[in-house]
MILUM-983030 format. One record per residue (C-alpha): residue in three letters; x, z, y; residue number from 0. Coordinates in pm, 1 decimal, always signed. Example, Ala and Ser with C-alpha at 12.3 -4.5 7.8 and 13.67 -1.06 7.14 Angstrom:
<recs>
{residuo ALA; x +1230.0; z +780.0; y -450.0; num 0}
{residuo SER; x +1367.0; z +714.0; y -106.0; num 1}
</recs>
This chain:
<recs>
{residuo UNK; x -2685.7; z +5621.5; y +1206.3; num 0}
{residuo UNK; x -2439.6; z +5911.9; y +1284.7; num 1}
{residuo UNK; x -2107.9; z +5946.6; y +1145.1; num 2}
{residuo UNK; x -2112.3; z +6313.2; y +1066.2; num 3}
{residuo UNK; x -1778.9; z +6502.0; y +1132.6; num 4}
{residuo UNK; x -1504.3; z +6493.5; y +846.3; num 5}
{residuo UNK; x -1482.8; z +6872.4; y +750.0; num 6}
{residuo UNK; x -1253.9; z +7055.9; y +934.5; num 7}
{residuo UNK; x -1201.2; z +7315.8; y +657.2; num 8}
{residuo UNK; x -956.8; z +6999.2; y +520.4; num 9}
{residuo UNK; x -1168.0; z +7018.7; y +263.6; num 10}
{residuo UNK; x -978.6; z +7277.5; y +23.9; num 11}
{residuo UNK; x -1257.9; z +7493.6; y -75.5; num 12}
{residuo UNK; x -1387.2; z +7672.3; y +158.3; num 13}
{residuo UNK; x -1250.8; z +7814.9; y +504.0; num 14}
{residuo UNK; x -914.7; z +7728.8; y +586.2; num 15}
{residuo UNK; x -651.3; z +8029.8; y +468.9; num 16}
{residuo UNK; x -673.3; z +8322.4; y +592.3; num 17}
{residuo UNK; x -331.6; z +8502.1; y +613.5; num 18}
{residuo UNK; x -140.1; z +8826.7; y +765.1; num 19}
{residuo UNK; x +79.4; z +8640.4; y +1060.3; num 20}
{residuo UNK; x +57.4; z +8452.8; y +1333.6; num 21}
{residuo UNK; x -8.9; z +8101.0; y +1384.8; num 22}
{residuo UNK; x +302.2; z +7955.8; y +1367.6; num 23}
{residuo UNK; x +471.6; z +7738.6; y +1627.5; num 24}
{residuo UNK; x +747.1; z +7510.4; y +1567.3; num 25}
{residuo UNK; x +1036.7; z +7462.3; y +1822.6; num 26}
{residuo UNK; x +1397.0; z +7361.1; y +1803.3; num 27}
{residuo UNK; x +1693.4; z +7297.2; y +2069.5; num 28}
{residuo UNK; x +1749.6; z +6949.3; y +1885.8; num 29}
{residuo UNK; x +1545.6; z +6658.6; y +1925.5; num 30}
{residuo UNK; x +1528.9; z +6494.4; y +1608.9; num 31}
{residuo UNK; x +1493.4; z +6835.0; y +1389.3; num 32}
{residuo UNK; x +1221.4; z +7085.5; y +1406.3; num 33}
{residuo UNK; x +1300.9; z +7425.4; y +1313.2; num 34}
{residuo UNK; x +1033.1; z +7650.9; y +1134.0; num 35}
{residuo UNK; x +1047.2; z +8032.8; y +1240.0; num 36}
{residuo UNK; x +854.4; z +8264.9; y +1061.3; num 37}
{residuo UNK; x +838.0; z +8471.6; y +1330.2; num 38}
{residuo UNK; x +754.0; z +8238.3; y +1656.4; num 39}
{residuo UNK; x +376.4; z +8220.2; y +1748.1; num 40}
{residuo UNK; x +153.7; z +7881.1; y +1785.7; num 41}
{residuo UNK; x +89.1; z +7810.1; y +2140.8; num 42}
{residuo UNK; x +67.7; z +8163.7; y +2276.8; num 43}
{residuo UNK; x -225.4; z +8194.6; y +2055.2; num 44}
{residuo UNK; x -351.7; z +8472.7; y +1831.2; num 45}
{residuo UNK; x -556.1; z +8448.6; y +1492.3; num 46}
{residuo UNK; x -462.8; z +8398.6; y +1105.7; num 47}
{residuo UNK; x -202.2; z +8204.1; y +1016.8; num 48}
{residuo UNK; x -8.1; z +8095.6; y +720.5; num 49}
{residuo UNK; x +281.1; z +8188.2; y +520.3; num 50}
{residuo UNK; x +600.2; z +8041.4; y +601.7; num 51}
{residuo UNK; x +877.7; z +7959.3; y +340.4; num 52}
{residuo UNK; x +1238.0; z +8065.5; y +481.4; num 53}
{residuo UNK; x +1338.0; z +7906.4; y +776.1; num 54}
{residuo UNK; x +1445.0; z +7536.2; y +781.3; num 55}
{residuo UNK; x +1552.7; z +7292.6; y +953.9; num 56}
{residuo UNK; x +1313.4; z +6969.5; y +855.3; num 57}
{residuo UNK; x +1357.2; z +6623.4; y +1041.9; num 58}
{residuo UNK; x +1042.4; z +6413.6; y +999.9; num 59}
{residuo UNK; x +1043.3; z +6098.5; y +787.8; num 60}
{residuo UNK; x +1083.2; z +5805.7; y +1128.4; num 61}
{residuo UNK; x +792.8; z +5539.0; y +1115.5; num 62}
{residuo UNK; x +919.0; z +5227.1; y +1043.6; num 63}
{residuo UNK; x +729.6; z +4880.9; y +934.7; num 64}
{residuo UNK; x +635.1; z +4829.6; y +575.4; num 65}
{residuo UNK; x +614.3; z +4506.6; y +377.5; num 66}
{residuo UNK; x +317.8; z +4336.6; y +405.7; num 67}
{residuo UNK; x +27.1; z +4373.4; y +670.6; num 68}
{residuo UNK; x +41.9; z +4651.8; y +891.1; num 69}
{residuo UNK; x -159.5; z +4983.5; y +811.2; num 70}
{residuo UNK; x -489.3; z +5051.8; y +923.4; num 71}
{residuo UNK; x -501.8; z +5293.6; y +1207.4; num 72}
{residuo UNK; x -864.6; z +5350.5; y +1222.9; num 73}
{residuo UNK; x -1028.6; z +5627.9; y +1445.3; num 74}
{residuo UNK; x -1397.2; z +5755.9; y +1484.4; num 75}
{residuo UNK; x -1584.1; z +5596.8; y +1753.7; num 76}
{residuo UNK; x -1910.0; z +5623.7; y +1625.7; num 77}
{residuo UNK; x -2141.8; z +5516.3; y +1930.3; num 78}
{residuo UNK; x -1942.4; z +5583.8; y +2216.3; num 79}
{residuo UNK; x -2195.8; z +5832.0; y +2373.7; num 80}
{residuo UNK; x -1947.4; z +6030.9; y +2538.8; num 81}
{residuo UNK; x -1669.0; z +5789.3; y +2739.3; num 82}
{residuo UNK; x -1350.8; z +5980.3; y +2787.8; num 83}
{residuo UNK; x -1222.0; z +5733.2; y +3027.6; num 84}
{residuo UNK; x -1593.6; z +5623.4; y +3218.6; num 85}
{residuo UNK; x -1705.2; z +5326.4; y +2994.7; num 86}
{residuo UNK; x -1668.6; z +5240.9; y +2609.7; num 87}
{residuo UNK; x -1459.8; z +4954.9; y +2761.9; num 88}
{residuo UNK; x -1228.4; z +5152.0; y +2896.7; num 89}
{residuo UNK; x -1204.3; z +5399.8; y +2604.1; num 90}
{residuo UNK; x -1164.5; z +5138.5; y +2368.7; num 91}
{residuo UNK; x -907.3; z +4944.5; y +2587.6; num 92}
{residuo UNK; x -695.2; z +5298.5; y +2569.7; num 93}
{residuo UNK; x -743.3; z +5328.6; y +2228.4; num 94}
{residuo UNK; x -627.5; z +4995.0; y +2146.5; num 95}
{residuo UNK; x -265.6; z +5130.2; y +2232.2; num 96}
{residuo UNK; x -266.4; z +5426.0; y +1903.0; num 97}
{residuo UNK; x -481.6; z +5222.8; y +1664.5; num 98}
{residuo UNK; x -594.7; z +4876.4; y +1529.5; num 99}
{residuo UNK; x -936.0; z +4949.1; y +1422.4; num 100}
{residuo UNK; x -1275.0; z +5188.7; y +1519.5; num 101}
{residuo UNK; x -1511.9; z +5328.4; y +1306.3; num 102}
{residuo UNK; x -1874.7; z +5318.7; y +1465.6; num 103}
{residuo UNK; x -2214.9; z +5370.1; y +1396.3; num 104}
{residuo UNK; x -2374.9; z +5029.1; y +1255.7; num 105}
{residuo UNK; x -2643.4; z +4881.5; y +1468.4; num 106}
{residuo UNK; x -2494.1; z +4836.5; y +1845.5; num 107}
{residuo UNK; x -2422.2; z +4463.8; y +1819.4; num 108}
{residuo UNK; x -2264.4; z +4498.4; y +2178.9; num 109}
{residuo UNK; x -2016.5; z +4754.6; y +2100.9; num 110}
{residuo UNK; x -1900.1; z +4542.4; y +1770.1; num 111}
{residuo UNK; x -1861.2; z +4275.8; y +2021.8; num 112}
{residuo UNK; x -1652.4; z +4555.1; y +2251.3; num 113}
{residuo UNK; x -1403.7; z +4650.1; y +2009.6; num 114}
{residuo UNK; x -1354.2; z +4280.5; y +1878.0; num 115}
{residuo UNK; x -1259.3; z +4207.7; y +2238.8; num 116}
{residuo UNK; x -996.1; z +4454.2; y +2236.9; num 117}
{residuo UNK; x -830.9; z +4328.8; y +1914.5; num 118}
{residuo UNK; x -978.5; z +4611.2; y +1681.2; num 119}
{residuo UNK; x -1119.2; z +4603.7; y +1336.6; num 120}
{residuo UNK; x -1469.6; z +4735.3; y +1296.1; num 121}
{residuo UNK; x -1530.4; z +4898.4; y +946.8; num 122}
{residuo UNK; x -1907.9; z +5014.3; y +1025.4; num 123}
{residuo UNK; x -2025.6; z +5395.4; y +943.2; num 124}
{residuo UNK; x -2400.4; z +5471.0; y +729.4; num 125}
{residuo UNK; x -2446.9; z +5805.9; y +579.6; num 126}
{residuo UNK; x -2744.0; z +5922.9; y +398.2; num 127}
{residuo UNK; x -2621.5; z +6038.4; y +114.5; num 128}
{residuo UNK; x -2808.7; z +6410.8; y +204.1; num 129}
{residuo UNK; x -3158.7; z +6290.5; y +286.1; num 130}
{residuo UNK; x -3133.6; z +6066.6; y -57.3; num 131}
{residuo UNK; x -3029.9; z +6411.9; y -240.9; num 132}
{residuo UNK; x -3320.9; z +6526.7; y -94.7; num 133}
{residuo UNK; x -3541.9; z +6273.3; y -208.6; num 134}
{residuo UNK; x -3555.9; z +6017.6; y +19.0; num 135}
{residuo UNK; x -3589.9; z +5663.2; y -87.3; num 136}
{residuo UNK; x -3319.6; z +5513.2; y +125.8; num 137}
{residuo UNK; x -3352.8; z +5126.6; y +12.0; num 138}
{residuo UNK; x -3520.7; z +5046.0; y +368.9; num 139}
{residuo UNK; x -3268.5; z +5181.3; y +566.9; num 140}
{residuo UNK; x -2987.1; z +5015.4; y +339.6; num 141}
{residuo UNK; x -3140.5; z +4679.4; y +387.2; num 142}
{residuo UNK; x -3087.8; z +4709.9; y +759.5; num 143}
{residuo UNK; x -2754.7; z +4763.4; y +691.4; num 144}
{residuo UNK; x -2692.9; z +4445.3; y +504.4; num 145}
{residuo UNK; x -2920.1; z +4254.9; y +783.2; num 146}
{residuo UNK; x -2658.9; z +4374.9; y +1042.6; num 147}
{residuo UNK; x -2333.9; z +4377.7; y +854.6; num 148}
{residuo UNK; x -2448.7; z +3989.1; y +751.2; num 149}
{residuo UNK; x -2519.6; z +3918.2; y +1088.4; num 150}
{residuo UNK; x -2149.5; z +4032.9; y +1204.2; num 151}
{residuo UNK; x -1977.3; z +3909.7; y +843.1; num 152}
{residuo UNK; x -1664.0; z +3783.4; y +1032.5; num 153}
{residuo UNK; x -1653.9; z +4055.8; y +1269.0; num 154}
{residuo UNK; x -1622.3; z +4362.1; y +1045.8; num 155}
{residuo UNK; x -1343.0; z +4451.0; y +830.5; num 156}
{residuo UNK; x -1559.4; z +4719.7; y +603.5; num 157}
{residuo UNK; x -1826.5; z +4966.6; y +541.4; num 158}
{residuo UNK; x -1831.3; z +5312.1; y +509.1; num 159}
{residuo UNK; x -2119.6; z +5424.3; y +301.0; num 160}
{residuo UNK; x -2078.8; z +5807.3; y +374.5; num 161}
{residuo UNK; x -1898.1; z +6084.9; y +485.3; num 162}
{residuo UNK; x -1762.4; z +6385.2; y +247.0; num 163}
{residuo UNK; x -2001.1; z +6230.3; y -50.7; num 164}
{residuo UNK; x -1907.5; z +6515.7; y -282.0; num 165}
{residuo UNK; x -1962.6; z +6787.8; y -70.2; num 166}
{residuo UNK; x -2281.2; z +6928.7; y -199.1; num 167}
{residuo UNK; x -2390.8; z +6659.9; y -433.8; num 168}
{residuo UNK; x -2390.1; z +6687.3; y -797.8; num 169}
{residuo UNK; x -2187.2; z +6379.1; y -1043.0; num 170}
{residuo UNK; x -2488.8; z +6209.5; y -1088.8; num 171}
{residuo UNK; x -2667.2; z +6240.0; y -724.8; num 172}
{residuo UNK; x -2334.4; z +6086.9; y -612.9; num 173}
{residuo UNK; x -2291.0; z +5801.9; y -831.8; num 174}
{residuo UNK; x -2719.6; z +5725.4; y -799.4; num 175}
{residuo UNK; x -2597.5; z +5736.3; y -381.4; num 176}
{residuo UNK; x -2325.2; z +5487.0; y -392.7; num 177}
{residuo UNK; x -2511.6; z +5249.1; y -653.8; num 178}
{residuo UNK; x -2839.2; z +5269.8; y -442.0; num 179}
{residuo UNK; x -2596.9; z +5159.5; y -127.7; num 180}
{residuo UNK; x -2189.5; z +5032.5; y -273.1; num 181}
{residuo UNK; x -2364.5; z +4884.8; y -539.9; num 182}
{residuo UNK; x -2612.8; z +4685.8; y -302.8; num 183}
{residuo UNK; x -2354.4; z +4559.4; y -64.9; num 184}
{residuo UNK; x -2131.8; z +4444.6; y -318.3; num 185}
{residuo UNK; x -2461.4; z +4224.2; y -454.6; num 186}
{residuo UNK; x -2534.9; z +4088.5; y -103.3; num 187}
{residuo UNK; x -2194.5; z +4099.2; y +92.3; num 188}
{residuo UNK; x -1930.6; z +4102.6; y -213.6; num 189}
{residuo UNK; x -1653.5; z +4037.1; y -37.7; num 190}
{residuo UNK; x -1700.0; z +4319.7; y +213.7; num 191}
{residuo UNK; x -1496.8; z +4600.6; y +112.0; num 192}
{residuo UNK; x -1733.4; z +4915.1; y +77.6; num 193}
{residuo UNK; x -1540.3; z +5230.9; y +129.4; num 194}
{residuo UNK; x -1668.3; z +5625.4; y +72.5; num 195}
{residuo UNK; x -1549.3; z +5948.5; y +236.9; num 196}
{residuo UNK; x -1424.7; z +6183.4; y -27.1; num 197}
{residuo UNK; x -1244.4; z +6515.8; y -76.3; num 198}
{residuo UNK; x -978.1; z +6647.6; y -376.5; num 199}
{residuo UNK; x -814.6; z +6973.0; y -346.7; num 200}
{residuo UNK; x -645.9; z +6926.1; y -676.9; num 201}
{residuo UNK; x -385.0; z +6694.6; y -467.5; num 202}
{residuo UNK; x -205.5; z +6997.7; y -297.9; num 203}
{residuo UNK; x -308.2; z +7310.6; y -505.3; num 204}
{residuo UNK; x -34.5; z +7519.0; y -603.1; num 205}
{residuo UNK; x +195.6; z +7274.2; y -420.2; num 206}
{residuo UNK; x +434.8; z +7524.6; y -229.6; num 207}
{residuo UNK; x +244.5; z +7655.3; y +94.4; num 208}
{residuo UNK; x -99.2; z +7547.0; y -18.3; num 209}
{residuo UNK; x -390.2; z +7705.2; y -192.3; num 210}
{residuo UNK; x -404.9; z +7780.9; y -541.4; num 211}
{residuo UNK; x -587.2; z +7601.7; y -794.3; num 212}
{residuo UNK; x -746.4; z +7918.2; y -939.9; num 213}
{residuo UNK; x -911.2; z +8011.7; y -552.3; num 214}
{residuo UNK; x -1259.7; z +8074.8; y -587.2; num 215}
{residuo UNK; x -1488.2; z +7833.6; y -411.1; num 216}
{residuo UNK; x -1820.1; z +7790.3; y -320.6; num 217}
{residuo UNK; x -2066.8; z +7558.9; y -527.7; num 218}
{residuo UNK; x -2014.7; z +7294.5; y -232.2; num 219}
{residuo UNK; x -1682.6; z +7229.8; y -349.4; num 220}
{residuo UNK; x -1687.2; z +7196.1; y -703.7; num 221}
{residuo UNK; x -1698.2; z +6818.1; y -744.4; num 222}
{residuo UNK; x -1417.7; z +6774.5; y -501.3; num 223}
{residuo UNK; x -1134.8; z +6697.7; y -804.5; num 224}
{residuo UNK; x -942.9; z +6438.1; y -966.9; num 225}
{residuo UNK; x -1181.4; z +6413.3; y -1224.9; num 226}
{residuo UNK; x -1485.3; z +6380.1; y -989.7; num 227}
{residuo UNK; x -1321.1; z +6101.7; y -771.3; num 228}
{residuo UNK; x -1186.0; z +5926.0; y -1078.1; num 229}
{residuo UNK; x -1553.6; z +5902.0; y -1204.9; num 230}
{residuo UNK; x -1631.1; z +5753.9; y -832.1; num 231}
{residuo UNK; x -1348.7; z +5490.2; y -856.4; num 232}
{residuo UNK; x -1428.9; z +5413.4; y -1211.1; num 233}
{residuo UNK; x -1775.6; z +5306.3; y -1136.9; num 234}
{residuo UNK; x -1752.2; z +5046.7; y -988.9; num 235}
{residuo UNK; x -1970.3; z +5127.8; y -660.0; num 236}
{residuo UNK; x -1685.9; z +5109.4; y -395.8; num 237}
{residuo UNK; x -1277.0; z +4946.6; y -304.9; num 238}
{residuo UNK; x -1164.8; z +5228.3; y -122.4; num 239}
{residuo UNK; x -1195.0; z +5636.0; y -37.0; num 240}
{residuo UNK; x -1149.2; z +5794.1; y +266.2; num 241}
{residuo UNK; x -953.0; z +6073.6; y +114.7; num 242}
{residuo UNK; x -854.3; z +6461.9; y +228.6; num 243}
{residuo UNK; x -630.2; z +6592.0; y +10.9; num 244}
{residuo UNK; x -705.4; z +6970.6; y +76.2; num 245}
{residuo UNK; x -400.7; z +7055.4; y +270.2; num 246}
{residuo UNK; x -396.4; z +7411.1; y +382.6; num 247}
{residuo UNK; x -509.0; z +7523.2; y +752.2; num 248}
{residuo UNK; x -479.9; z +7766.6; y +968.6; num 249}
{residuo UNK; x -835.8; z +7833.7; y +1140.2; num 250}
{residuo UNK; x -727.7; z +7768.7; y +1506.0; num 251}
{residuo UNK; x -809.3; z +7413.4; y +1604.6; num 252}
{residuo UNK; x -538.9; z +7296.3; y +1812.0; num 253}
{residuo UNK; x -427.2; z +6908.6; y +1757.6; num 254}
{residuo UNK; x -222.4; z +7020.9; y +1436.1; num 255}
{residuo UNK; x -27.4; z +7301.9; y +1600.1; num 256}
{residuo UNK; x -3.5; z +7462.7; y +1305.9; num 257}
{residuo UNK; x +113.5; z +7190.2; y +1078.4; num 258}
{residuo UNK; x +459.0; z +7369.8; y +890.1; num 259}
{residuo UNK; x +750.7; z +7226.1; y +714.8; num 260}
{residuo UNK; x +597.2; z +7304.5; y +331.1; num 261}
{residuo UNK; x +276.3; z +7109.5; y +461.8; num 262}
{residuo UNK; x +511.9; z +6727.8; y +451.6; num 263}
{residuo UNK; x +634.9; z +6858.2; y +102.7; num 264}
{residuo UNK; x +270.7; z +6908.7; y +2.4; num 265}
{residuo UNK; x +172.2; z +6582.7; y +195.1; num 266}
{residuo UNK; x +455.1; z +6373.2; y +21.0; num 267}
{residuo UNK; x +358.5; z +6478.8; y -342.2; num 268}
{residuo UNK; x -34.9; z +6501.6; y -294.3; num 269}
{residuo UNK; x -11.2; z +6108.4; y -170.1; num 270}
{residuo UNK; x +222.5; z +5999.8; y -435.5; num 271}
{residuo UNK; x -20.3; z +6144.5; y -670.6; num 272}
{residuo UNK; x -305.6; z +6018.9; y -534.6; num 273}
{residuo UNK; x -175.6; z +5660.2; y -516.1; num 274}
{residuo UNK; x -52.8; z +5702.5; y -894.2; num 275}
{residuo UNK; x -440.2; z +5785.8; y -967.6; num 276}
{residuo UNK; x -582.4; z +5481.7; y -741.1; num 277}
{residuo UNK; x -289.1; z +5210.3; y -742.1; num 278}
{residuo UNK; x -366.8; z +4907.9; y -556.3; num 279}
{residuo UNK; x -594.1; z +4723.2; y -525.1; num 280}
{residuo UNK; x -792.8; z +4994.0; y -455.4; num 281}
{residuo UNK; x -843.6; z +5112.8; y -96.9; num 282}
{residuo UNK; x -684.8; z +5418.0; y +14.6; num 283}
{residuo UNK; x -713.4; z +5616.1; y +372.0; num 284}
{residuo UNK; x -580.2; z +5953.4; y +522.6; num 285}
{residuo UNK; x -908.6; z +6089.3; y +618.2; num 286}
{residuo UNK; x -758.7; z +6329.5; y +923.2; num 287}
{residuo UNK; x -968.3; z +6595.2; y +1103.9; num 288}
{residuo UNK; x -703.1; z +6844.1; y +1221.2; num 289}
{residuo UNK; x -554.5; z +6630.9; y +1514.9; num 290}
{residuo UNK; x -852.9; z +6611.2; y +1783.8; num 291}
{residuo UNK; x -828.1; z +6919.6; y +1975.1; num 292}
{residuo UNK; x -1102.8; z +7102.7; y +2183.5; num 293}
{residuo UNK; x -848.1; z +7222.1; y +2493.3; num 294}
{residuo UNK; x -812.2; z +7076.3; y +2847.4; num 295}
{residuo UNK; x -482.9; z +6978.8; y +2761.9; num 296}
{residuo UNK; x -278.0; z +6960.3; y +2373.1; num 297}
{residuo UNK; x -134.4; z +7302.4; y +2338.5; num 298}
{residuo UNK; x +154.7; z +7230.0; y +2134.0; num 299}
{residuo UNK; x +464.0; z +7089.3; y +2233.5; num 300}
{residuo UNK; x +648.5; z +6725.8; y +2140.1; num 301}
{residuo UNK; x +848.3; z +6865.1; y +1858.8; num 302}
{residuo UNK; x +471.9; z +7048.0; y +1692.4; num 303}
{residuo UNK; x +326.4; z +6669.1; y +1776.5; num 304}
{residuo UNK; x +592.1; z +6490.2; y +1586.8; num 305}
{residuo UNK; x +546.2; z +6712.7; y +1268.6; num 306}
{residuo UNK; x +179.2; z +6706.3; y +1298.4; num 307}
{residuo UNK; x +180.5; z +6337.4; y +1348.5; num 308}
{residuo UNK; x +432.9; z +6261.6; y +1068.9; num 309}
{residuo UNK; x +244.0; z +6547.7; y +829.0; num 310}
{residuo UNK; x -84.4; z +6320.0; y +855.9; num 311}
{residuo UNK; x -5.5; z +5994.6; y +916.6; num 312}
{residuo UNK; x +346.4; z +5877.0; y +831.6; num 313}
{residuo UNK; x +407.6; z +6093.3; y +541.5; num 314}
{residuo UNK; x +61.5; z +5905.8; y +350.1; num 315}
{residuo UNK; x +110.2; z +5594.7; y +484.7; num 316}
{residuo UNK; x +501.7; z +5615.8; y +337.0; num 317}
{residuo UNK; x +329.0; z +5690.0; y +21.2; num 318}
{residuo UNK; x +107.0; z +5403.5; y -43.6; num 319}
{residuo UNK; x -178.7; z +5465.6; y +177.6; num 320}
{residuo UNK; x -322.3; z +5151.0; y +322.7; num 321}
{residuo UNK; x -429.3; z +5284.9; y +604.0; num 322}
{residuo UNK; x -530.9; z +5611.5; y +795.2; num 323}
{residuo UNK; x -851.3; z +5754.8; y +961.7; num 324}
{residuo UNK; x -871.4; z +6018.3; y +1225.8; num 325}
{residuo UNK; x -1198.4; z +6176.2; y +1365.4; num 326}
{residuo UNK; x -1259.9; z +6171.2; y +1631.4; num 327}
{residuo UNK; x -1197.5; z +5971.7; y +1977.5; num 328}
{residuo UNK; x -1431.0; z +6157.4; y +2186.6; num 329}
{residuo UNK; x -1690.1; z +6390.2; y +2009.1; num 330}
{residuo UNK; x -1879.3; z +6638.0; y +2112.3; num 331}
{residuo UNK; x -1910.3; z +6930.1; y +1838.1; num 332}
{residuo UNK; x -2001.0; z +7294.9; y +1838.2; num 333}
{residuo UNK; x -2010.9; z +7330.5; y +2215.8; num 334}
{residuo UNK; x -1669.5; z +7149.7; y +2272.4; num 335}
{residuo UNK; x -1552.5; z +6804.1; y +2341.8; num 336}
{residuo UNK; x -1237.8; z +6724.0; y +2054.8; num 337}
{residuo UNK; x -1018.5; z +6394.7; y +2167.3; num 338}
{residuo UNK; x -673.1; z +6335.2; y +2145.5; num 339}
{residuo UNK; x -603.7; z +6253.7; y +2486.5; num 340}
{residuo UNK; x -589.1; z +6540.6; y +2764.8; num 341}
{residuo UNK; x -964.2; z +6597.6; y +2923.2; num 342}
{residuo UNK; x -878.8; z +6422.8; y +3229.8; num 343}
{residuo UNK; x -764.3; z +6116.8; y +3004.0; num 344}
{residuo UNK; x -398.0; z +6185.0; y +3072.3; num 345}
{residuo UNK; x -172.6; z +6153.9; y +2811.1; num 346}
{residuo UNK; x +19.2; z +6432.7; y +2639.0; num 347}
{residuo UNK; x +277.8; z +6469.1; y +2360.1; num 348}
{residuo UNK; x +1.2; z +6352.9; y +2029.8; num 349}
{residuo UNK; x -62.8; z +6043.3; y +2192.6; num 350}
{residuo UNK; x +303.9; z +5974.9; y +2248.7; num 351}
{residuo UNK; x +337.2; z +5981.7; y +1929.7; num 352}
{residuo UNK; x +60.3; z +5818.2; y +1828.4; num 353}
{residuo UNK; x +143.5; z +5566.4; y +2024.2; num 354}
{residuo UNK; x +521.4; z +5526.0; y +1834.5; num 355}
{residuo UNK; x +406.0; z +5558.5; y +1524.8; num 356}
{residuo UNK; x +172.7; z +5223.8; y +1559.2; num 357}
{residuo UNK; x +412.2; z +5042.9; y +1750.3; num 358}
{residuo UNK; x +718.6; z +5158.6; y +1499.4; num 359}
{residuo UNK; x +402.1; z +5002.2; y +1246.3; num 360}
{residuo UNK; x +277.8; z +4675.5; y +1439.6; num 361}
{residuo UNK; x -31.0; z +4838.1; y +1384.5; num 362}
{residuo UNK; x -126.0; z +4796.0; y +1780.0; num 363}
{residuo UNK; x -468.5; z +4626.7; y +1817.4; num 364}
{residuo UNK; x -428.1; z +4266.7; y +1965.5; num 365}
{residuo UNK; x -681.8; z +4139.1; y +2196.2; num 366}
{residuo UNK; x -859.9; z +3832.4; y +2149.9; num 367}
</recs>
């Protein structure tokens, strides 16, 4: 099955916010602050950006290792189809250095096998919650999934059931989904953690930067609010969301080059709220879109990397998150190729600090 893209709108609504100025661009003559300027432009680019609060100075929270086992640092891998580096082996060798677990497409026994090698957790992808809105019966294809997830029991650490569930999908067609496929695994394979892809703008609205509550939005979005993923986690179905808060975008896709100051004040209450409405033991994950980028080579800088990075990853995983989950390693979508490493597979300033933030974590995947 394919793991369909997390939205790239962030999930708040509808397109990301559409504003007067520039994208903005952080930069700063000091290494460990970043300075936001109203007035400085993202990358040379052009397009809508966002408002800025006054002009700060804002040093980003340092990673640092938390009690207990490290964080998951899970990234889309999905089938591999499109090696960065020549081979999935070598892709998932390279990725073994910014993360400790892959999410793929359930099925290829070999590339389970692949990313066990390497040291990385395999939580497996299914998603079809649309075709069983649509009427499909799905039981068929669900029973395949607990064939192969049985047949790899002590190779996978999870199962995602599907992607952006209430996107689209009224209360009841999402709870009928997740019983028709959470509520099956947890018969057959109940000690497999079953986790679902969701979306809340309610997190960040009205938080300073960020869209307001009251913004109309299309019938798409309705569901995606506390209430609707409280109904989800109530039920029974599944340990663990996927979550996107709904933090505010600017439209150009550029590895987080427009991540601002107000967005880690945003990030910082949305996850302490969101942890407050699923404490432990419940499964929570960043679900991060904004980071793959479709240039050559990253456009922003080190300083824009280290806020991005800290905005979508430290910042949730300092407030209770158990783990994060960024899309995608190397995916081809609307005629461009996102990753987070350069084209060529060199490195650049995200995957620097990628790379710190899971060694500052131990979340680095050990090989076997």
């Amino acid at each position: 099955m394919t793991i369909r893209r997390p939205s790239m709108q962030a999930s708040n609504g509808d397109s990301h916010r559409h504003q007067f100025r520039l994208p903005v661009r952080l930069r700063t003559a000091a290494v460990a602050a970043l300075v936001v300027a109203v007035a400085a432009g993202c990358g040379g680019g052009s397009g809508s950006g966002r408002r800025q609060p006054a002009a700060q100075m804002v040093t980003p929270p340092k990673p640092a290792p938390r009690s207990g086992p490290p964080p998951v640092l899970a990234v889309h891998f999905d089938k591999g189809k499109y090696p960065l580096l020549g081979s999935r082996e070598a892709d998932l060798s390279k990725a073994a250095e910014a993360f400790n677990a892959v999410l793929v497409s359930y099925g290829d026994q070999q590339l389970v096998e692949q990313a066990r090698a390497r040291g990385l957790k395999v939580y497996l992808g299914f998603d079809e919650h649309q075709e069983f809105a649509g009427g499909k019966d799905i039981s068929a294809d669900v029973r395949d999934l607990v064939r192969f997830a049985s047949a790899n029991r002590d190779q996978i650490a999870g199962i995602r059931v599907a992607d952006r569930v209430n996107e689209g999908l009224t209360p009841a067609q999402t709870l009928g989904y997740l019983r028709a496929t959470g509520g099956v695994l947890h018969q057959r394979l109940p000690d497999v953690p079953v986790i679902v892809d969701v979306s809340d703008w309610q997190l960040t609205c009205d938080l300073l930067g960020q869209n307001p509550c009251g913004k109309a939005r299309s019938a798409a979005y309705r569901y995606q609010t506390n209430a609707g993923l409280l109904q989800i986690y109530h039920s029974g179905y599944v340990d663990g969301f996927m979550l996107a808060d709904g933090l505010a975008r600017d439209d150009t896709d550029c590895g987080g080059c427009t991540a601002q100051a107000s967005d880690a004040t945003a990030q910082t209450a949305a996850w302490k709220r969101a942890r407050a409405l699923f404490p432990h033991p419940f499964l929570l994950f960043a679900r991060v879109a904004p980071l793959s980028f479709p240039q050559a080579h990253y456009p922003a800088d080190a300083v824009q990397a280290a806020l991005a990075v800290s905005v979508y990853e430290t910042i949730p995983l300092q407030q209770g998150a158990d783990g994060v989950d960024l899309w995608a390693w190397s995916r081809h979508f609307d005629g461009t190729v996102r990753t987070f490493l350069d084209k060529d597979g060199a490195s650049n300033p995200l995957w620097q600090q990628f790379v710190t933030l899971a060694t500052a974590m131990h979340a680095q995947a050990r090989p076997s």
